[in-house]
N, C-alpha and C positions, 0 to 999 in steps of 0.2 A: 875604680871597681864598681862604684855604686851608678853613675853615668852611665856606664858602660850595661848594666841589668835594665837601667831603666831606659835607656837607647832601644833595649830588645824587648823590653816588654811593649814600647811605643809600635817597633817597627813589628810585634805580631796581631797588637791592637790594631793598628792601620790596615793591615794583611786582613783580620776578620771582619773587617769594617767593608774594605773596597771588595771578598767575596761575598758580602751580602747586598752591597750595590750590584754586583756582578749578575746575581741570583735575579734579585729584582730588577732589572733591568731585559736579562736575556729572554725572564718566559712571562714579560710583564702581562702581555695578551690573555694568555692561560691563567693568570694568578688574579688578574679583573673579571674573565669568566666566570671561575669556580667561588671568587669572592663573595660575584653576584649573589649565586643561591643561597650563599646564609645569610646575605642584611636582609632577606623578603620575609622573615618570620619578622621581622622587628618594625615591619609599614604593618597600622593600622588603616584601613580605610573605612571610613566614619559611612554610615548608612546602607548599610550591607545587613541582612541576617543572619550571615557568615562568612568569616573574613576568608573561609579558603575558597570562594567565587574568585577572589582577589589573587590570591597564593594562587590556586593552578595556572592560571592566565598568565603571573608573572615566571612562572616555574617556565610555561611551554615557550614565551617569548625568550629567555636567557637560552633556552635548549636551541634554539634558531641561529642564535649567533653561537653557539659552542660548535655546532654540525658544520655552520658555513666554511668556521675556522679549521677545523678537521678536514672537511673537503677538498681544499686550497692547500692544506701545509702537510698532507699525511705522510709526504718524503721526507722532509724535516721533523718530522713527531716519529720518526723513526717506525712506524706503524707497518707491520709485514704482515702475511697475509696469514702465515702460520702464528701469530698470537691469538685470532680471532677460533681457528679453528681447535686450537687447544686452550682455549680458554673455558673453564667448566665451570667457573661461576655464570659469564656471563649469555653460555648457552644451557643453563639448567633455569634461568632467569629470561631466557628466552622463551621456553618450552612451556614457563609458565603462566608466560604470555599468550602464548597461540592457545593452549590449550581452554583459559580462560574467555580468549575469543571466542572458541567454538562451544563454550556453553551459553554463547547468548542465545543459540538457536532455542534454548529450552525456555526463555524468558517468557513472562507472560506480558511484560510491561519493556517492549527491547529500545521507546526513547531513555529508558531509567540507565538500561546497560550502557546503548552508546556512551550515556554522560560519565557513567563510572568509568566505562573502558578510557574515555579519552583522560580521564585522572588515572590511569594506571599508564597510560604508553608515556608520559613525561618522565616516570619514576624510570622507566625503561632507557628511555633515552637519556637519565642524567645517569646511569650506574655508564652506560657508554663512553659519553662526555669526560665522565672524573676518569675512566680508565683511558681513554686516548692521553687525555692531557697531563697524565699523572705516570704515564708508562718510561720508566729508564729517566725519571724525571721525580723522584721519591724526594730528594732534597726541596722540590718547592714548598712542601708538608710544613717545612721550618715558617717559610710566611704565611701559613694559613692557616697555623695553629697562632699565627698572634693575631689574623684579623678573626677568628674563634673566638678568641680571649674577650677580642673588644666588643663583642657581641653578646658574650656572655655577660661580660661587665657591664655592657647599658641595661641589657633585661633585666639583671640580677638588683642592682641597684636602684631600677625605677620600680624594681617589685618592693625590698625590703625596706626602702624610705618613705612608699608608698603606708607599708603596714606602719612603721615605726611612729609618723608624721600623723596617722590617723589614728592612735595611741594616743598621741600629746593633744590631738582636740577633741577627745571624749568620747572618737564613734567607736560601733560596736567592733569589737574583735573577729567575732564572726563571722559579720558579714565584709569586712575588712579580709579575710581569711579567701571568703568565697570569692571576692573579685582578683584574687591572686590568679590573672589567667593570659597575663601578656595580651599581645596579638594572635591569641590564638583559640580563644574563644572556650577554653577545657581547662580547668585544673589540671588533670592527668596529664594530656597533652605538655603542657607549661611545665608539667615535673621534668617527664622524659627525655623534653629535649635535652634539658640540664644533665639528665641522667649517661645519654649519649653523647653530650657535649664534654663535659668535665675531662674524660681520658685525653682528650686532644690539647686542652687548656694544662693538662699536668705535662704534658708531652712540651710543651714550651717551657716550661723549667729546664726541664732536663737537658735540651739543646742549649739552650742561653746562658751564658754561665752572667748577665749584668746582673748586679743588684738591685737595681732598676724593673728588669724584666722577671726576675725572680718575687720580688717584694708586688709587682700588679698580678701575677699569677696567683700569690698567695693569699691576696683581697678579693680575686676575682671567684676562688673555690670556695673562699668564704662564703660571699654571698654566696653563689652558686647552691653551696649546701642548706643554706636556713632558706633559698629560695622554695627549694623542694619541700623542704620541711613543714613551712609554713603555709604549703599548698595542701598539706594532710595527706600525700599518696602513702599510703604506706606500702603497696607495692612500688612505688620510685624508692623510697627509702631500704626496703630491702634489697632494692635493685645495687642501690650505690654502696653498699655493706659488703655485698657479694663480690659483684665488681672491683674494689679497693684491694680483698682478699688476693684475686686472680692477677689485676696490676702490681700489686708489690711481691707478688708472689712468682709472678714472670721476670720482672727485672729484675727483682734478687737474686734468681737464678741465670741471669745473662750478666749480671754484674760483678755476681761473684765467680762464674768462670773466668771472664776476663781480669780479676783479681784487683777490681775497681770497689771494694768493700765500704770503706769507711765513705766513697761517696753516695753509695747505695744508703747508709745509714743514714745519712744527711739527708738524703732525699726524702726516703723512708719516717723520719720521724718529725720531719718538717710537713710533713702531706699530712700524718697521723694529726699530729699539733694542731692543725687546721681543720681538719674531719670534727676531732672528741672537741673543740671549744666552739664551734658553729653551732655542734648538738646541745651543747650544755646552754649557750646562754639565748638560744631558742628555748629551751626546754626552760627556764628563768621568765623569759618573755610571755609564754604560753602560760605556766602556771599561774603567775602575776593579772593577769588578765581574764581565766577562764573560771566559771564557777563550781566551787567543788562538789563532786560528786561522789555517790559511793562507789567505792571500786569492786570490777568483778574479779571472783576467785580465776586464777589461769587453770586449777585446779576444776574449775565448774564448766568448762567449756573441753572441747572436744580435742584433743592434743597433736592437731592439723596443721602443715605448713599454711591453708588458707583462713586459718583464724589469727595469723600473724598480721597478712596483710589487708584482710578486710574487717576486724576487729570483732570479729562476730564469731557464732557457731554454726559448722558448717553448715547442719541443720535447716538452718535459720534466713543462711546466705541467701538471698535472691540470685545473683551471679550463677550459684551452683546450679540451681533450677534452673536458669537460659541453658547453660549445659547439657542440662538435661533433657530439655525441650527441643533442643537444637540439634540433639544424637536423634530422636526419633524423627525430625526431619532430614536427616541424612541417611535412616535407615529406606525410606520412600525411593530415594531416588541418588542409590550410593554411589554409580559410577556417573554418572550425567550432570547434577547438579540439578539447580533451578533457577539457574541462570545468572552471571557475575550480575551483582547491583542486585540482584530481584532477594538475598536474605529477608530484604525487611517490610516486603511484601506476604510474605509467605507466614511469616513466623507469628502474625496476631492469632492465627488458628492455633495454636499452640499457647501461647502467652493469655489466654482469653478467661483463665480463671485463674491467674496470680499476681495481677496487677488489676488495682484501680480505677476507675473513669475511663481516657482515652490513654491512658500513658501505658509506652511496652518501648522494652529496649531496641533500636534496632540495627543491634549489633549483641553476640552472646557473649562479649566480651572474652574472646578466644579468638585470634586472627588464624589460626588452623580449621579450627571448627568451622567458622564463619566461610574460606574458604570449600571447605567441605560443601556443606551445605547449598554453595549456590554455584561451583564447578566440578565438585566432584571428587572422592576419597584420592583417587591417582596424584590431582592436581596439588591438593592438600600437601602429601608423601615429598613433591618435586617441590614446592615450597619449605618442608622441613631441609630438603636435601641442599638448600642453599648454605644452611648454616652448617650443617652435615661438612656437608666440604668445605666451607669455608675455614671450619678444624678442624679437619686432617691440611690443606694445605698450610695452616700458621703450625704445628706441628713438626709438619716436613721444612716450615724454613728453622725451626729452631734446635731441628735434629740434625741440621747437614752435616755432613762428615765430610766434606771435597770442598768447604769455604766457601761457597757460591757467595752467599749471603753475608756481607759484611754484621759488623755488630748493628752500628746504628741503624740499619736495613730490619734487624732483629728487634729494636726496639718499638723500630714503626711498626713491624707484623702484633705487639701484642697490645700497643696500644688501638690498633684496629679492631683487633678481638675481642677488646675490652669493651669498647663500644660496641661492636656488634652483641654481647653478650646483653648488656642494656634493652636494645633494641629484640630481641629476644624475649626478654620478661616483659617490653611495653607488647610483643604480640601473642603472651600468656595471659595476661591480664588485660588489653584495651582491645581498640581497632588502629595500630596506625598507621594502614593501609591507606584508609580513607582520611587522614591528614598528612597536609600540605609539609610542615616543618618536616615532623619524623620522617617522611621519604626523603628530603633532601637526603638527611643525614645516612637513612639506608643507602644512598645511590653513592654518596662518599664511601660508606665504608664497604660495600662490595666492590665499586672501583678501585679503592685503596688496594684490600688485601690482592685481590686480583693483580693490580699493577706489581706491587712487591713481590709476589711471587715470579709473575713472568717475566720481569725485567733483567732478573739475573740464570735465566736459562738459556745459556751456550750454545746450545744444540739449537734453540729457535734461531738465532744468529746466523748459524751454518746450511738451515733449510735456506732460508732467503738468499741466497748466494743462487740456489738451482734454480728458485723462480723468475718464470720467464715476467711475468706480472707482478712484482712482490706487494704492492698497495691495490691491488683491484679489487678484492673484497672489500677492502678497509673505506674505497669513496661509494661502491655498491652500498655497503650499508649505509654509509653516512647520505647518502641521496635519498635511499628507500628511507631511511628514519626523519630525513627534513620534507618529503613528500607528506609524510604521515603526520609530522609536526606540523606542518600548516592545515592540514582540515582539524588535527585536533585541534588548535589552536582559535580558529573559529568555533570550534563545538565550548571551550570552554570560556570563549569571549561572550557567548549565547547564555552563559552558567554565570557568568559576572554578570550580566545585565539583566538578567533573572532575578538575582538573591538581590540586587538596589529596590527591585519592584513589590518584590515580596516583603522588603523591609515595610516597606510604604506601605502595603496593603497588611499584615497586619497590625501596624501602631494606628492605622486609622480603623480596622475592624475590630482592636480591642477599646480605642475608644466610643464607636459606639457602643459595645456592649455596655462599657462602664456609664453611659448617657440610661440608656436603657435599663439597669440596674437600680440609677437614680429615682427616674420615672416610676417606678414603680413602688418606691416607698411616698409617691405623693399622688394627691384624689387627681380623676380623671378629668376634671376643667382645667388641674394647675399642670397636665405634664405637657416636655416640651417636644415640640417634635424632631425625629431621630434622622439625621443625612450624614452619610457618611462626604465624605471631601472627593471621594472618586467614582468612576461609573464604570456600569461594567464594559460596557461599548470602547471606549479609551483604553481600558486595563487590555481587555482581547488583543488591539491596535498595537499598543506596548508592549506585552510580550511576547520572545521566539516562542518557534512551536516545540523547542528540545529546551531543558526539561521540562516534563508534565510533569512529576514530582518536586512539593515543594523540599525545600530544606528540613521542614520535621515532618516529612514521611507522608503526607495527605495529599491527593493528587490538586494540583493547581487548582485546578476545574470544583473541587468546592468553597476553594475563598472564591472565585469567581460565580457561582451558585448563590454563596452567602449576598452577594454585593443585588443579583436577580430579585432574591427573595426582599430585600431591603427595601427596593424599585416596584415590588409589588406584582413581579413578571414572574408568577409562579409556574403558569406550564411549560415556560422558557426554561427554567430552573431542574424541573424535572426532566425534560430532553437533555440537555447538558447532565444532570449528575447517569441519567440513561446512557450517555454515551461514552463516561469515564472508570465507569464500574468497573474494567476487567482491569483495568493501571493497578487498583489495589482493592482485593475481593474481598478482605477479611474482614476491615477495622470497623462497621457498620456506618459510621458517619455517614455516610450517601445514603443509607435507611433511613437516618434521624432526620438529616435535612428533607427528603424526600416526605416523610411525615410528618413536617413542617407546615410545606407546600398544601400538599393532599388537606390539612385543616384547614389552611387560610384558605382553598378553594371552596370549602364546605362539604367535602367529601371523607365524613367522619370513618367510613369501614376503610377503606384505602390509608387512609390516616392511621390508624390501628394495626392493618397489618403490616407497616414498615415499621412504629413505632415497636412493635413485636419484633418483628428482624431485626431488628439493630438492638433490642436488648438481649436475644440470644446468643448474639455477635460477641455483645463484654456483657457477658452478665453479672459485672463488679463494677460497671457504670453507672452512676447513681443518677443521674441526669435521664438517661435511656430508661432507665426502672422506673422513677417517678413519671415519665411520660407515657410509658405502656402503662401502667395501673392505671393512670387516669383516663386513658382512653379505653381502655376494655371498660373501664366503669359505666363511661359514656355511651360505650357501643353494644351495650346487655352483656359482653362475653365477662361474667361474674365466676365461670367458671375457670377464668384463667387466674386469677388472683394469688390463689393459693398457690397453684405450681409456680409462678414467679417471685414471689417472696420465698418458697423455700428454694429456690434457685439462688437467689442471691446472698440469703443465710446460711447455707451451706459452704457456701466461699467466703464470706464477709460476713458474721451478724455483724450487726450495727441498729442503734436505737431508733436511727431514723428511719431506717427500712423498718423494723416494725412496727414503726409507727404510721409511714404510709400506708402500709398493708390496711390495717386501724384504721384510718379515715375516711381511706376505699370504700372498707368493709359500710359502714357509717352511712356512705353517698350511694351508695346500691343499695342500702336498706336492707342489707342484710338482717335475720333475725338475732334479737339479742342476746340470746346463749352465746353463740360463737362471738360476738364482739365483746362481749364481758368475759369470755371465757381467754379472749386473746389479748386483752388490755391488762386481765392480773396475772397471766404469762409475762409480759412485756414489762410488768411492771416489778415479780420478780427478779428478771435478768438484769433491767436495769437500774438500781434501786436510787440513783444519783442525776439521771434523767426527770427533771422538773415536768418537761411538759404532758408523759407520761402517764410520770405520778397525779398531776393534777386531773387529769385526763381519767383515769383509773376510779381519782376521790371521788367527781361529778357522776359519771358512770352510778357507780354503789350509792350515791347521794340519790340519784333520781329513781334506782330501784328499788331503796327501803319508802321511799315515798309512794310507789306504790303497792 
């Protein structure tokens, strides 16, 4: 008898064994395809200023072999022509494509759009791609939720041995904290993926009944969890809270109809087990290491879902301000936009008195808004409406009343939801439109739910029988999108060979400043002189002419300005930064550098008046401010002084704006009323400020003296 159980348990072991060779074997092409896109978060490419140069290039190249393979097999992928035309994800995802096209006409800067359009048509073509290859073909989900696994398992691992390892040799936690960013260049980013990854990772429990593949799933969510953790998102962290909610709350309800209970609880408290002991002995980890502080009342802050996740009061938030700043730029131009890619052009006029120096977000960390803004409130509405419908059809598979939809069919609809839910709060809270990872993930999980819906509709079956043509849409599109994939393709091989050169150029522009910085704490026989490694002649030679915008937001054409003025080529410098002005009107920098130039030519009124523009530009730029006061000084305008320090104390006091004011005042020889009158002001305010104060004593020292 016992022979005889274990004879059947062999012959149903061997049964699950040779249909999962079977699986891997039949759609091996399609399961190396869609592989592809998730190992490309995990290539770091060393000398880049951002790895996603790297990620789109590799994104549009896998899209090329996904389209060819569609092209060639669409009779075999079962592909008819009635999937495409009732497919509402993937033409409301179209729509939001064209329509996004047609707001580059409004762009001010349209090399910035091509570059972004061409990192939006890959995302385009991979939701395509995962829906061909995944159509009536939902079972390959089971291998690619373990090559998921192994993906999450290297990141998660090389993150948390990372912090733990850097624990045991003394460094700071910190900053051990902030390099928590993968290949992927973002904290937040490096949460998210996790956050949209994890539901696919539990989805292979659930299938695999090995102990083997259950016990790496359970290590894998581990890390997974204290990955995020330790990254600080606390919108990832509420993201994964929420999401847990909705995944065990969907299979509970699928499991307990089918009267699969006690496995549901098994599952259920095995996943819990894993979630609450990641948190605690992170939370262990974290306290153990971080310095204590006093804690704020919850009670004293504003009793707001975004004081959860951004630790603050809303008040207080910066975040909420982009919002807010970023609705009155959408009130300018609400149906039109300002052009896909051109948000973060536009928005310094805006941002120009809530941030510091040169730094402004440029993104409002709102992927709605953000859409808004630079396509238009419609386009926005047609991007909510993806997810829109993306839940009503996981809905309609989980209310069917006619069985279309098997159960495991059902499971796969909520673990897609689950992650599309993720994905969701990453574009409440980020941008990750404009990263490379999180679109993978998007283009999985609207081709997923997509395929799962349409695979088990009957009626599409029965049209394709009348069609005279049944795949001629299906290689139409796949032609028009591999057309379109090859010039993007070069436009983002043009964006990889960009950000290698912008690496170069600013590690060697911030080392000279750092030479220069030097030089000036020593007398002028012992400084040494300043060359940077590159020239501008070469740099021009070297890069394409798409993009003129660098990686953080400044058009090309001022590091290449910077490199003129070094060279001593200043009215070169000024034709150039002359000719890059309209790429980005707001941030003043082309003023600063331009009243650079205008000084080293000896043209002190010219010099002044850009030093002037550019600090009305950020009048929270302390750089900009110190350079206008000292030129109005130079150039008699004494009457400007006053108005631009209360310009900047109005947004920012700060000691050392009053104290330049004071110095001004001093080097103009202004009368000493108002300089003694403005030094025991200043020295009021700031009673802790030494040089001030000392400044203040001398003052009063030499007036009782006379």
């Amino acid at each position: 008898m016992k022979n005889s159980k274990k004879r059947k348990a062999t012959t149903k072991h061997s049964k699950n064994q040779e249909e999962k060779v079977n699986l891997f074997t039949k759609h091996f092409i399609p399961i190396l395809i869609l592989s592809s896109y998730f190992i490309i978060e995990t290539i770091a490419i060393k000398g880049q200023i951002d790895y996603k140069g790297f990620q789109w290039l590799a994104i549009s190249v896998v899209n090329l072999f996904g389209l060819g393979y569609i092209f060639f097999n669409s009779k075999q992928l079962n592909l008819i022509n009635a999937v495409f035309k009732k497919n509402i994800l993937l033409i409301l995802l179209a729509i939001f494509f064209i329509l996004s096209g047609v707001s580059i006409l409004q762009s001010i800067n349209v090399g910035q759009s091509i570059v972004a359009y061409a990192a939006l048509t890959p995302v385009v073509t991979m939701a395509f791609v995962f829906f061909c290859l995944l159509y009536k073909r939902i079972e390959v989900l089971k291998i690619l939720a373990l090559v998921i696994t192994g993906v999450a398992f290297y990141e998660s691992f090389d993150a948390v041995s990372a912090i733990l390892g850097g624990i045991a040799d003394g460094e700071n936690y910190s900053t051990l904290r902030r390099a928590t960013k993968g290949a992927m260049g973002n904290q937040n980013v490096f949460a998210f993926a996790f956050v949209v990854k994890f539901p696919f990772v539990a989805y292979a429990a659930i299938v695999y009944k090995q102990w083997w593949v259950r016990i790496a799933v359970a290590v894998t969510l581990f890390l997974s969890f204290m990955t995020i953790f330790f990254t600080g998102s606390r919108a990832g962290m509420l993201s994964v809270v929420g999401q847990s909610v909705l995944m065990l709350g969907g299979l509970g309800y699928l499991f307990f109809k089918t009267k699969e209970k006690t496995r549901f609880i098994y599952l259920a408290a095995s996943y819990a087990f894993v979630l609450v002991a990641s948190y605690f002995i992170y939370k262990t980890i974290h306290q153990n290491n971080t310095r204590p502080h006093k804690p704020v009342s919850v009670l004293a802050q504003e009793k707001k879902p975004a004081n959860i996740i951004t630790g603050r009061p809303v008040k207080e938030e910066v975040r909420v301000k982009y919002w807010e700043y970023s609705f009155d730029l959408i009130k300018d131009k609400p149906l039109q936009g300002y052009g896909f890619g051109n948000y973060e052009l536009y928005i310094p006029k805006y941002y120009r008195t809530i941030t510091d120096g040169n730094r402004f977000s440029r993104h409002p960390h709102n992927e709605f808004v953000n859409i808004a803004a630079e396509s238009g409130i419609i386009n926005s509405l047609v991007f909510l409406g993806i997810f829109i419908a993306s839940l009503l059809l996981i809905i309609k598979i989980l209310r069917d009343k006619e069985n279309n939809y098997p159960d495991n069919v059902k499971i796969v609809a909520v673990i897609g939801f689950v992650a599309l839910a993720g994905y969701f709060m990453d574009c409440m809270f980020n941008f990750p439109i404009n990263r490379p990872p999180m679109q993978i993930w998007f283009g999985l999980i609207i081709g997923l739910i997509a395929a799962v819906y349409l695979s088990y509709q009957e009626k599409l079956s029965e049209e394709s029988v009348i069609e005279k043509q049944p795949v001629g849409l299906v290689k139409l599109l796949a032609v028009s999108l591999l057309v379109l994939g090859l010039i993007v393709t070069v436009i983002n091989y043009n964006t990889y060979v960009s950000y290698k050169i912008q690496g170069k150029m600013i590690a060697d522009l911030s080392a000279v400043n750092k030479r220069q910085q030097q030089n000036l704490s020593k007398p002028e026989g012992k400084r040494i002189p300043v060359k940077p490694t590159y020239n501008y002649n070469s740099l021009v030679k070297e890069l394409p002419k798409i993009p003129n915008l660098a990686e953080d937001t400044e058009p090309i054409g001022y590091k290449l300005s910077r490199y003129l003025l070094l060279e001593k080529r200043y009215a070169e410098a000024v034709k150039v930064l002359d000719s890059i002005h309209q790429y980005s009107p707001y941030t003043g920098y082309d003023y600063y550098l331009k009243s650079n130039a205008y000084d080293k030519m000896n043209k002190p009124d010219s010099a002044y008046k850009y030093a002037k523009k550019a600090y009305y530009n950020r009048p929270r730029n302390l750089s900009y401010y110190k350079t206008a006061m000292a030129m109005a000084q130079r150039t008699g305008h004494v009457e400007d002084l006053k108005p631009m320090f209360e310009e900047f104390s109005k947004y920012s006091p700060q000691a050392e704006v009053h104290r330049t004011y004071i110095y001004s005042l001093i080097r103009a020889k202004e009368n000493t009323t108002l300089i003694m009158s403005e030094t025991q002001k200043a020295a009021e305010l700031y009673p802790e400020d030494t040089k001030i104060q000392n400044l203040n004593a001398k003052l009063h020292s030499l007036q009782n003296r006379r």
